[in-house]
ROBA-80508 format. One record per residue: residue number from 1; x, y, z of N, C-alpha, C, O in turn. Coordinates in pm, 1 decimal, decimal comma. Example, Ala and Ser with C-alpha at 12.3 -4.5 7.8 and 13.67 -1.06 7.14 Angstrom:
2
n n_u n_v n_w ca_u ca_v ca_w c_u c_v c_w o_u o_v o_w
1 1319,0 -569,0 780,0 1230,0 -450,0 780,0 1320,0 -330,0 780,0 1423,6 -331,9 846,5
2 1285,0 -225,0 708,0 1367,0 -106,0 714,0 1290,0 3,0 787,0 1340,9 113,8 803,9
This chain:
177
n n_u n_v n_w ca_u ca_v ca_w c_u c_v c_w o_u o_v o_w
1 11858,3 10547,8 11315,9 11986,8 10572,0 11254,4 11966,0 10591,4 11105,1 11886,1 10519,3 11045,3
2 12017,4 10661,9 11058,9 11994,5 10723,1 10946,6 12119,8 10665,5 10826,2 12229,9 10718,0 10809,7
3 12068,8 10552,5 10757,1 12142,3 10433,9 10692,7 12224,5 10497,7 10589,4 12313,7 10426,8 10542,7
4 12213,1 10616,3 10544,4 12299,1 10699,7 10438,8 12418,1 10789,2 10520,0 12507,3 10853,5 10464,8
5 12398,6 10777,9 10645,8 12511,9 10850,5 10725,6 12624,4 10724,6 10747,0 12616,4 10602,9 10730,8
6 12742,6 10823,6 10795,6 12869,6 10752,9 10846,5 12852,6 10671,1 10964,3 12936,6 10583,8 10986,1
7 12752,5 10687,8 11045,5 12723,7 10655,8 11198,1 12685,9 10555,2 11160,6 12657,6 10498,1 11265,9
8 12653,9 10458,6 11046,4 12585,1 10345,4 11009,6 12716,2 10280,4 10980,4 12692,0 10160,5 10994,3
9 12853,2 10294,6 10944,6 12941,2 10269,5 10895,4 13063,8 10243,5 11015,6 13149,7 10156,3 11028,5
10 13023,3 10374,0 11101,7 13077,3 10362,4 11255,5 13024,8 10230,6 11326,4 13101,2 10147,7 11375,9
11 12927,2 10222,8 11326,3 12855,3 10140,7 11437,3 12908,5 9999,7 11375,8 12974,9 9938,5 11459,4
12 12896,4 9932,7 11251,3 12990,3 9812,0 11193,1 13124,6 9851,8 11248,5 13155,2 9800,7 11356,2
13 13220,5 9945,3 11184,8 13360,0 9917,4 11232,5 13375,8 9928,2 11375,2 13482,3 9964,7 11425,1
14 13271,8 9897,2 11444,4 13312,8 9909,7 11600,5 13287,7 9762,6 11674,6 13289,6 9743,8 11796,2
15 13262,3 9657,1 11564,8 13258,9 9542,6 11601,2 13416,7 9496,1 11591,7 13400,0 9374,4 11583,2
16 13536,3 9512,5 11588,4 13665,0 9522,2 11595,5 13703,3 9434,9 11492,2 13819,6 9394,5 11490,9
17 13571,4 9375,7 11347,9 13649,7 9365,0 11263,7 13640,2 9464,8 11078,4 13582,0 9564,3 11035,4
18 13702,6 9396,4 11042,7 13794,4 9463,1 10906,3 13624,6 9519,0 10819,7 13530,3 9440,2 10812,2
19 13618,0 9645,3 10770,3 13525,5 9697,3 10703,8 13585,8 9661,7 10568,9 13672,1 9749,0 10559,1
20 13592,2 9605,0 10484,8 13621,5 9559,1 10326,9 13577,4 9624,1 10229,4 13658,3 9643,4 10138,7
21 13450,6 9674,8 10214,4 13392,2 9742,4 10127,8 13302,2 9765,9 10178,8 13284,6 9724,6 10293,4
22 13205,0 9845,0 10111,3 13111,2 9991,4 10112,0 13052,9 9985,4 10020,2 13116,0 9969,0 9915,8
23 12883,9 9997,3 10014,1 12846,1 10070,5 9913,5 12668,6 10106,8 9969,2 12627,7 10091,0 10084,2
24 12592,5 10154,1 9858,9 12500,7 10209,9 9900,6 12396,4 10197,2 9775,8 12447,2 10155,4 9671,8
25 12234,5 10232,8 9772,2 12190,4 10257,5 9655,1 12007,0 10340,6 9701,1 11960,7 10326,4 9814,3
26 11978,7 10370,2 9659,7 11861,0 10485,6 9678,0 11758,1 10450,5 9587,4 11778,7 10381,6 9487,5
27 11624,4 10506,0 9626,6 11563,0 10508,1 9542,6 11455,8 10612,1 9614,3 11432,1 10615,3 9735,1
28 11375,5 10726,2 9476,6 11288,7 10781,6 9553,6 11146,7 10784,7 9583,3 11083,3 10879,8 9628,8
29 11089,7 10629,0 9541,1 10996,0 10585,0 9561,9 11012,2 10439,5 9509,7 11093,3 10417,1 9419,8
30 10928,4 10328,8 9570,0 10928,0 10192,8 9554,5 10829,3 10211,3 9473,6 10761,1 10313,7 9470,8
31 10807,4 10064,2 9366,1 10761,6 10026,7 9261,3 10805,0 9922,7 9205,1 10925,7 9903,2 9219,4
32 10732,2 9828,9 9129,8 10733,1 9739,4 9068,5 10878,6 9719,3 8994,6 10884,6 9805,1 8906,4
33 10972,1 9657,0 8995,6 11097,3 9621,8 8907,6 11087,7 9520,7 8881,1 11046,8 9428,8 8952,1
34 11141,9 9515,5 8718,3 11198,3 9415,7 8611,1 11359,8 9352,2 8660,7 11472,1 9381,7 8619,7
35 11324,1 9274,9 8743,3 11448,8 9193,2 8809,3 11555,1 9160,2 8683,2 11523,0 9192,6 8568,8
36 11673,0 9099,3 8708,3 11786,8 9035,2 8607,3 11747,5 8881,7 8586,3 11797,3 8816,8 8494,2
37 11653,8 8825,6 8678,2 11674,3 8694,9 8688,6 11494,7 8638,8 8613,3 11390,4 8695,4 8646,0
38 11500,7 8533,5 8523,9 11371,2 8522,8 8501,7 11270,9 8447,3 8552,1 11302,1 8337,5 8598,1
39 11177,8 8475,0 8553,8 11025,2 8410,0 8629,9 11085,8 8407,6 8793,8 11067,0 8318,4 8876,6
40 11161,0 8530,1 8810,6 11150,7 8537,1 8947,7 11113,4 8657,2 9022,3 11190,8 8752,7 9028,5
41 11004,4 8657,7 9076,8 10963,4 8798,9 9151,0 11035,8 8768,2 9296,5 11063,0 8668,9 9364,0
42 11052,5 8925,1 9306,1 11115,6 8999,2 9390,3 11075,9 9132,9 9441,1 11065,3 9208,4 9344,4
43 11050,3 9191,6 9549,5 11010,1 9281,7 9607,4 11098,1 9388,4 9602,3 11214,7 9390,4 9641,5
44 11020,3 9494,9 9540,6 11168,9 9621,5 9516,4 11267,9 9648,5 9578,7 11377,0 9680,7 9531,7
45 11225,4 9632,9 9738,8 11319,3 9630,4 9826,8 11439,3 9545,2 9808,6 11548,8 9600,7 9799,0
46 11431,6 9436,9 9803,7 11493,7 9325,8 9775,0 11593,0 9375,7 9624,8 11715,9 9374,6 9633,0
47 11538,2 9408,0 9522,8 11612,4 9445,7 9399,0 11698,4 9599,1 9460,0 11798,8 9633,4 9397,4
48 11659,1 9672,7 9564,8 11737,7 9797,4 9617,4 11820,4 9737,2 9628,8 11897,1 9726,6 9533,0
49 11851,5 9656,3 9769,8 11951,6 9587,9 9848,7 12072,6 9502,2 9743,3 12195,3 9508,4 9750,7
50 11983,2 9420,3 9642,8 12110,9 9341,6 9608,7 12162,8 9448,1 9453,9 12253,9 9402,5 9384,7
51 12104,9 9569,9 9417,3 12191,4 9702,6 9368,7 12292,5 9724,0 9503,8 12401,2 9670,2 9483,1
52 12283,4 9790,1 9638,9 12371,3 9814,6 9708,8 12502,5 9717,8 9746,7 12617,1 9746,4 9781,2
53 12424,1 9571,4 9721,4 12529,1 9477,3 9757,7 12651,6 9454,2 9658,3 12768,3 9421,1 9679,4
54 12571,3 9488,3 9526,1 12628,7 9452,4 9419,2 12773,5 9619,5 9411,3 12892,3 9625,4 9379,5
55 12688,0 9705,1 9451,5 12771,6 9814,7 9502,3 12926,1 9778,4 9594,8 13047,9 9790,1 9581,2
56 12850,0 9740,5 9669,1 12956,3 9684,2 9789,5 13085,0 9618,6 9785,1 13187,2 9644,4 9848,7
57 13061,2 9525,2 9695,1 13134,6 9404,3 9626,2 13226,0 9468,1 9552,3 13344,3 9443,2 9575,5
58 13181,3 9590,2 9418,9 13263,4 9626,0 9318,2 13390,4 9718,8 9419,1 13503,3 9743,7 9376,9
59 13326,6 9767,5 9586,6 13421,4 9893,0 9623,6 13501,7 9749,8 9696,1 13620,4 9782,2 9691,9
60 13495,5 9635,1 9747,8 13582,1 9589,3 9764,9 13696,7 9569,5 9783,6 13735,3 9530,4 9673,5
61 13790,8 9569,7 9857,6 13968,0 9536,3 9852,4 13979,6 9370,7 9867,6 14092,2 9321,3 9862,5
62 13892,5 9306,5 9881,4 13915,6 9154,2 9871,0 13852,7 9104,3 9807,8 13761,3 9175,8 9766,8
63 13851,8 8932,1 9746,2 13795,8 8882,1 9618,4 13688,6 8817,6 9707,6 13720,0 8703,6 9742,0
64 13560,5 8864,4 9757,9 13472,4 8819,5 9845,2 13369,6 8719,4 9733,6 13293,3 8632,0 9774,9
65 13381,8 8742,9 9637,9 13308,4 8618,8 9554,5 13385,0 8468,9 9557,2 13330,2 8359,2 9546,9
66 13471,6 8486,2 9567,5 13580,8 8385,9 9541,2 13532,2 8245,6 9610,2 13584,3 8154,9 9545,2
67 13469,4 8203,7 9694,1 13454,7 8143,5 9731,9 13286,6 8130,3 9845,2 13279,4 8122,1 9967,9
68 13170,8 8133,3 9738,4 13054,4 8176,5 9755,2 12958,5 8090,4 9923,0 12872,4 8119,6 10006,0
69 13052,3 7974,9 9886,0 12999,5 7856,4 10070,9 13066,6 7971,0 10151,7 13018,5 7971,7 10265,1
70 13147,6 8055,2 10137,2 13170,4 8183,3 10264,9 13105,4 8303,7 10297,1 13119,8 8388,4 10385,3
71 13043,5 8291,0 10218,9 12998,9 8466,9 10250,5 12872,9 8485,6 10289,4 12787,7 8446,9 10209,4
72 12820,5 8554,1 10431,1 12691,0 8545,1 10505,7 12617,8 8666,9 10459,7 12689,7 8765,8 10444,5
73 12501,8 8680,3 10436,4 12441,8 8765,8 10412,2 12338,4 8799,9 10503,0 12244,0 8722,9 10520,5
74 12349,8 8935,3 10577,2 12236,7 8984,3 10681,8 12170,8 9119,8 10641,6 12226,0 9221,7 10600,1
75 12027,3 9092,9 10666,5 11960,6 9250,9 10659,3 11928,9 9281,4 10721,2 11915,5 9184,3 10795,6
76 11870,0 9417,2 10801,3 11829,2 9464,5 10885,9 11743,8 9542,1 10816,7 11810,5 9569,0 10716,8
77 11607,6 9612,3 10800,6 11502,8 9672,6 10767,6 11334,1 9612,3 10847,3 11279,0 9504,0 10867,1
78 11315,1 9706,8 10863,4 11162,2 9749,9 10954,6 11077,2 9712,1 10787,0 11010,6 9609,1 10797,5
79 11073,2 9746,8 10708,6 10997,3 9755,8 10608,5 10987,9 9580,6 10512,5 10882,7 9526,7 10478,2
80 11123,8 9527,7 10489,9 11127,6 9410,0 10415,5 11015,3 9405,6 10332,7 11010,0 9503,7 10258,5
81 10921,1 9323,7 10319,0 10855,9 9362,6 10166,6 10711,2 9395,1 10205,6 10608,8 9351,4 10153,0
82 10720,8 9464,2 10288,6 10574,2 9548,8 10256,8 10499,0 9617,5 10201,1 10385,5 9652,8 10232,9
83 10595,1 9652,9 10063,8 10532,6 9681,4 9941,8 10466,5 9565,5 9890,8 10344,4 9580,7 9894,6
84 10500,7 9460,7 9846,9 10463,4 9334,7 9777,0 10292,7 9303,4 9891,6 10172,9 9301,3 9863,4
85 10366,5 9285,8 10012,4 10241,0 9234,5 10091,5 10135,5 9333,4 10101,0 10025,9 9287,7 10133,6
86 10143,9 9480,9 10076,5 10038,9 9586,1 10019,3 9960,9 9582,7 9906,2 9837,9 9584,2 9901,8
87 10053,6 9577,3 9797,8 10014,0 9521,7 9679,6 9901,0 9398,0 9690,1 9783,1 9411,3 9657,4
88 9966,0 9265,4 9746,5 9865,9 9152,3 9743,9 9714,9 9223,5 9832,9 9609,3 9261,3 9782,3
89 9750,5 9222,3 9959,2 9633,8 9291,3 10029,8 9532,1 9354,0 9928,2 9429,3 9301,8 9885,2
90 9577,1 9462,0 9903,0 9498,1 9540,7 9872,7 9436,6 9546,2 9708,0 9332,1 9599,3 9670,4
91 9555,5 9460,8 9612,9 9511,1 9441,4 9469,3 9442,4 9304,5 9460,3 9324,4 9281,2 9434,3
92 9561,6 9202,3 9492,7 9499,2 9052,2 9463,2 9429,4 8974,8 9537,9 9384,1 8878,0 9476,9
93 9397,3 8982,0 9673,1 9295,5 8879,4 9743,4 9223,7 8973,4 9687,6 9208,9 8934,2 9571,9
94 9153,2 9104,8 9703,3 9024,8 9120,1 9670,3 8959,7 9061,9 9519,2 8840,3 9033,7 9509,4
95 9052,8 9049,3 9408,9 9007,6 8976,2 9324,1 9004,1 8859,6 9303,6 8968,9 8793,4 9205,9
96 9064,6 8820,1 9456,4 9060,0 8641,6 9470,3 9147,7 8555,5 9383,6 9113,2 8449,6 9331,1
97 9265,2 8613,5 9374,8 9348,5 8550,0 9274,9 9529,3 8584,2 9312,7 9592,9 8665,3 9245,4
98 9583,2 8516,5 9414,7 9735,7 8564,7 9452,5 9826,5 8490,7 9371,8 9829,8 8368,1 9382,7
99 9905,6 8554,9 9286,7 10031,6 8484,8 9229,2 10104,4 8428,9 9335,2 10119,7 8475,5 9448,1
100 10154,9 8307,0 9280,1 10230,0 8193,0 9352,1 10346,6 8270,8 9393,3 10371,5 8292,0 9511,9
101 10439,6 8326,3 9268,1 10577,9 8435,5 9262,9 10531,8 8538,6 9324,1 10634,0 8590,9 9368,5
102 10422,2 8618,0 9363,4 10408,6 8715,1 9421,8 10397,1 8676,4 9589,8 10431,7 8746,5 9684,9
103 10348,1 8566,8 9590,4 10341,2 8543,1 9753,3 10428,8 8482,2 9784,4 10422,0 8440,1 9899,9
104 10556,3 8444,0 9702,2 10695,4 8379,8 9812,5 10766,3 8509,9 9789,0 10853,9 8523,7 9874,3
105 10761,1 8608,2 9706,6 10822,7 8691,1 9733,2 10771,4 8806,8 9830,2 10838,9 8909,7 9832,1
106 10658,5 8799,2 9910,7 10676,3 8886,3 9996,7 10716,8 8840,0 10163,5 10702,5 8899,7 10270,2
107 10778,6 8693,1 10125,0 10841,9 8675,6 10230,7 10986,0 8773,0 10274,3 11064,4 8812,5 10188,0
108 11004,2 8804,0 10432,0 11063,7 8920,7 10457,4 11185,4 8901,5 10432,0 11265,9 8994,6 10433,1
109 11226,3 8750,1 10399,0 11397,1 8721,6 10394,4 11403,0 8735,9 10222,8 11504,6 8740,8 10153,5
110 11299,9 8739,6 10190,6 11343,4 8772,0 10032,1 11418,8 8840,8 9961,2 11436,4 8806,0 9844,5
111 11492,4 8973,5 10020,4 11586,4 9021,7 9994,3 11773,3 8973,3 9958,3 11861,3 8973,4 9872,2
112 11731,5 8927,5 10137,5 11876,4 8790,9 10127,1 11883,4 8696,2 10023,4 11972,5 8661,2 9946,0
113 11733,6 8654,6 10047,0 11742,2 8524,9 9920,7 11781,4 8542,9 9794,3 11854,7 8465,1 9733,2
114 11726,3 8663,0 9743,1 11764,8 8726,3 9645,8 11913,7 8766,8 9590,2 11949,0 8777,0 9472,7
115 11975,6 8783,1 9686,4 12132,5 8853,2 9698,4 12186,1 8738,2 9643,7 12248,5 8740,4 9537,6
116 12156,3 8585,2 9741,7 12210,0 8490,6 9720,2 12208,5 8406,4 9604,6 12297,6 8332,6 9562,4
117 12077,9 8431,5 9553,3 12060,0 8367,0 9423,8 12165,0 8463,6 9324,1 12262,1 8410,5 9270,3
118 12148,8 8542,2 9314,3 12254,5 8685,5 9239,7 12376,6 8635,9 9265,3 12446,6 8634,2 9164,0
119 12418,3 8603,2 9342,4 12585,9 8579,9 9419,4 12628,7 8428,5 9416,9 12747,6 8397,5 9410,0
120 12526,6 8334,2 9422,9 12592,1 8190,5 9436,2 12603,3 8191,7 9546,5 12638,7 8083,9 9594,2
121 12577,2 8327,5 9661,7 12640,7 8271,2 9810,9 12546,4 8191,8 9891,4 12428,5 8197,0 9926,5
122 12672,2 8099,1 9908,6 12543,9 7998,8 10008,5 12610,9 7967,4 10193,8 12602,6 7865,1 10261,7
123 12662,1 8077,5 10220,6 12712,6 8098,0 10371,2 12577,9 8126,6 10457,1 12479,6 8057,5 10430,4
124 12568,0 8229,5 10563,5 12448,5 8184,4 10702,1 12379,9 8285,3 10610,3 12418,5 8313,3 10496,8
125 12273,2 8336,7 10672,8 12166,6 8417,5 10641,2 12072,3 8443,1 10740,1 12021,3 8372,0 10826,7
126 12057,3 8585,3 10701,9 11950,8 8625,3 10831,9 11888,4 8768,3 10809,6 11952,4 8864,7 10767,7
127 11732,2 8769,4 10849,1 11684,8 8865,7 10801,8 11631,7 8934,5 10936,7 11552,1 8867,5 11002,5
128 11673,4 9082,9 10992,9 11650,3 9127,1 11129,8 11528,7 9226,9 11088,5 11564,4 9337,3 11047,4
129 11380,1 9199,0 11095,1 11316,3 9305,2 11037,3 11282,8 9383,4 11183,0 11225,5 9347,0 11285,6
130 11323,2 9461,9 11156,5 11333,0 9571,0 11238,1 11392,5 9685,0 11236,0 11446,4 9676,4 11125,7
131 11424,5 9792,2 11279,4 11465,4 9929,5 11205,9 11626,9 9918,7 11225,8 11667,8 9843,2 11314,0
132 11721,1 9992,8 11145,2 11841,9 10001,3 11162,0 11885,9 9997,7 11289,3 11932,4 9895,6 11339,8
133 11872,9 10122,0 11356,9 11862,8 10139,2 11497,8 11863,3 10054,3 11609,6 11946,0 10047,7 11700,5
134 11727,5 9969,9 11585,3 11728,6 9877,0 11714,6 11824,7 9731,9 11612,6 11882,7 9640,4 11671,2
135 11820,5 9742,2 11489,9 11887,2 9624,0 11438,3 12041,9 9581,8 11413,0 12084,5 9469,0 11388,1
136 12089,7 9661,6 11421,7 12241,1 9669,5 11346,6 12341,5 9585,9 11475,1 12422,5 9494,0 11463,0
137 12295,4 9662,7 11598,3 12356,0 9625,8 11754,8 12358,2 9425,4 11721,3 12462,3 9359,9 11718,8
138 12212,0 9364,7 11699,1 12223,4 9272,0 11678,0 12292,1 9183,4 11566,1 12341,9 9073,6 11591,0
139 12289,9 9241,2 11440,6 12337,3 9201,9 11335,6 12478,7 9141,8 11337,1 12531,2 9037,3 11298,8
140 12535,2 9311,0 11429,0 12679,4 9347,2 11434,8 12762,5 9194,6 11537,7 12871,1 9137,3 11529,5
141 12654,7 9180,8 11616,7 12752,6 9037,8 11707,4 12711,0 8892,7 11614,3 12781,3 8792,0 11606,6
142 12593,7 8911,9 11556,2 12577,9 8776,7 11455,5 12718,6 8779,7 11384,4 12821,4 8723,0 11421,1
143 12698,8 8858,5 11275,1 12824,1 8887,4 11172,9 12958,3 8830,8 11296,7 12985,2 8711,1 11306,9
144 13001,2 8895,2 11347,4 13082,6 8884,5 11429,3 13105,5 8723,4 11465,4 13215,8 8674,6 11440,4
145 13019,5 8655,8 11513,8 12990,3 8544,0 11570,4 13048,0 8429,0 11456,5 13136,5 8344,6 11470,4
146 12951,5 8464,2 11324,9 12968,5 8396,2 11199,1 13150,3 8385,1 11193,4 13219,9 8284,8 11209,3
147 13190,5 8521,3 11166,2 13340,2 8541,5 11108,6 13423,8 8528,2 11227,6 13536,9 8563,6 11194,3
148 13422,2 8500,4 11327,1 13534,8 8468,3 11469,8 13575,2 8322,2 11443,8 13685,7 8269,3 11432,0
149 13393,6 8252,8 11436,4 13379,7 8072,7 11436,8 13424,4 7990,4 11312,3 13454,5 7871,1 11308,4
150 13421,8 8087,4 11205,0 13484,2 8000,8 11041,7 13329,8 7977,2 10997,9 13317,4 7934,0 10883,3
151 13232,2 7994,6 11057,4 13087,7 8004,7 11015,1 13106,3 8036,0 10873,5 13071,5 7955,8 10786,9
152 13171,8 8175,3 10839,4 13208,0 8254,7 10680,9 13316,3 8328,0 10690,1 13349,3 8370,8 10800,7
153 13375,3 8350,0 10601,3 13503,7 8448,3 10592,5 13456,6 8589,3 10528,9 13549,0 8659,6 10488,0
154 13341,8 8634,2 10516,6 13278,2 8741,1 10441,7 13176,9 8769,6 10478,7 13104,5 8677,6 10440,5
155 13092,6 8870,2 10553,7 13004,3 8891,9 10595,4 12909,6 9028,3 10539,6 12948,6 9139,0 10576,5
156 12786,8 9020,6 10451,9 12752,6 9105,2 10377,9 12598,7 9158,9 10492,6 12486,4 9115,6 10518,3
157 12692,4 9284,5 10534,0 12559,9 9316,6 10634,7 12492,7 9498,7 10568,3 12534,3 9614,4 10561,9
158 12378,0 9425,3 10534,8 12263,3 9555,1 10479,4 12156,0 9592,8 10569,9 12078,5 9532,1 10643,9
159 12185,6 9754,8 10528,0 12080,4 9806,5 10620,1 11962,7 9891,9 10584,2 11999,7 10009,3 10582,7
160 11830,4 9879,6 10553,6 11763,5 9913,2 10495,3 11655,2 10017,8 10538,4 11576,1 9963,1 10615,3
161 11628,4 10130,9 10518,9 11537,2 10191,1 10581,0 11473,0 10314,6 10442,6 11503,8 10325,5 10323,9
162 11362,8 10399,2 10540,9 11294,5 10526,4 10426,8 11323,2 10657,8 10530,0 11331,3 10658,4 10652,9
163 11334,1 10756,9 10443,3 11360,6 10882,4 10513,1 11240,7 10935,0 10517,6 11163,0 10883,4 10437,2
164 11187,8 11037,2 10596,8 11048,8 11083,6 10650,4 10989,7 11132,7 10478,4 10867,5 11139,1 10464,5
165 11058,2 11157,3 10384,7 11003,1 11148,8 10250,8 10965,9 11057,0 10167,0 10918,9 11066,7 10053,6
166 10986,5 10981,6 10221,1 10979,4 10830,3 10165,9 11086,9 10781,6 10047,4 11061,3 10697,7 9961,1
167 11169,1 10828,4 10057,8 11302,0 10784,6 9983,6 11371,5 10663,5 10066,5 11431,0 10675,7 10173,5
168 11347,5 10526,9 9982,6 11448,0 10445,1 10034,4 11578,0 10410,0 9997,8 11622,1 10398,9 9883,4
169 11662,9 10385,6 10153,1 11804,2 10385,9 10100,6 11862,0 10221,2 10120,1 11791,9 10127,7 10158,8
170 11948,4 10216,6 10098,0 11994,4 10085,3 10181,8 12193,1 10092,0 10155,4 12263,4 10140,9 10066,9
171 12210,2 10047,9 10229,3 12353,2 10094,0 10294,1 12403,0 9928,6 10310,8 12331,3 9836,1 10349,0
172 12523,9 9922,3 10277,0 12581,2 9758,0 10293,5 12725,9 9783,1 10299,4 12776,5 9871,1 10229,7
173 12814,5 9688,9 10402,2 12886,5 9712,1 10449,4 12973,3 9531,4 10404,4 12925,4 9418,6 10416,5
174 13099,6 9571,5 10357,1 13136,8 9414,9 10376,2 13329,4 9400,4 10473,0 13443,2 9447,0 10467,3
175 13221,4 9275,3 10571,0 13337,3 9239,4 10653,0 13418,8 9112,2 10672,8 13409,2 9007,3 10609,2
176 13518,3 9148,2 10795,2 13584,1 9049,7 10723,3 13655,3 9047,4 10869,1 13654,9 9137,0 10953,5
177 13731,3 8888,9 10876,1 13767,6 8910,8 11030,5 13933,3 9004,3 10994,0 14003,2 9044,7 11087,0
């Protein structure tokens, strides 16, 4: 599924609840970023996603910050930080030397974590690494599950993928029962 199309946007509003906001953010190659937050590394991916989230939030029709113990944050991406874990591979064990910040950040939920540290949100969390496609189906009844039960009243579901050019996008959707 192709995370910059409407069919990514379809497939959320077909969980029968409220689509709230929208947003999106691109990039046409991954690389090293100068995060907002200090002495904290983060995997580009991760700095994509919480640009799209931060997207998401501003297209908003509800005050989804308002109350940060609510709001769940889910990703879905095949890739999660396999830039970072390339990087280490292939730059820093061979010189026998892995940054501490470089190796918790290529954990795959690092993206979420990231969002959350950015947001104050401290609702469920969950990281589906796996491709849009086979991921969203699942995401879509988590989210769901979360916002039916009072789990969260806000559900921030991102979807992350690369186009056969290697342009990554990531697509985020915010719901709501």
């Amino acid at each position: 599924m192709d995370v910059t199309s409407e069919a990514y946007r379809e497939a959320l509003s077909a969980t029968g609840l409220r689509v709230v906001g929208a947003g999106s953010a691109h990039r046409e190659a991954l690389g090293p970023e100068r995060g907002t937050l200090p002495s904290v590394y983060a995997d580009p991916v991760a700095w994509l996603v919480a640009e799209s989230v931060r997207n998401a939030l501003a297209d908003s029709a509800e005050p989804v910050e308002r109350d940060p113990a609510q709001v769940a944050v889910l990703l879905v991406s095949a890739r999660c930080t396999l830039w970072t874990m390339t990087e280490l591979a292939t730059k820093a064990v061979p010189r026998g030397r892995v940054s501490p910040l470089k190796f918790a950040g290529a954990s795959p939920g690092g993206a979420g974590t990231l969002v959350c540290l950015l947001h104050g949100f401290r609702g469920p969390t969950m990281t589906l690494s796996t491709s849009p496609a086979d991921g969203l189906p699942a995401a879509r009844t988590v989210a769901r599950a979360w916002l039916r039960s009072g789990a969260a009243d806000y559900a921030l579901v991102t979807a992350h993928d690369a186009d056969e050019a290697g342009r990554q996008h990531a697509r985020t959707s915010v719901l709501a029962r």
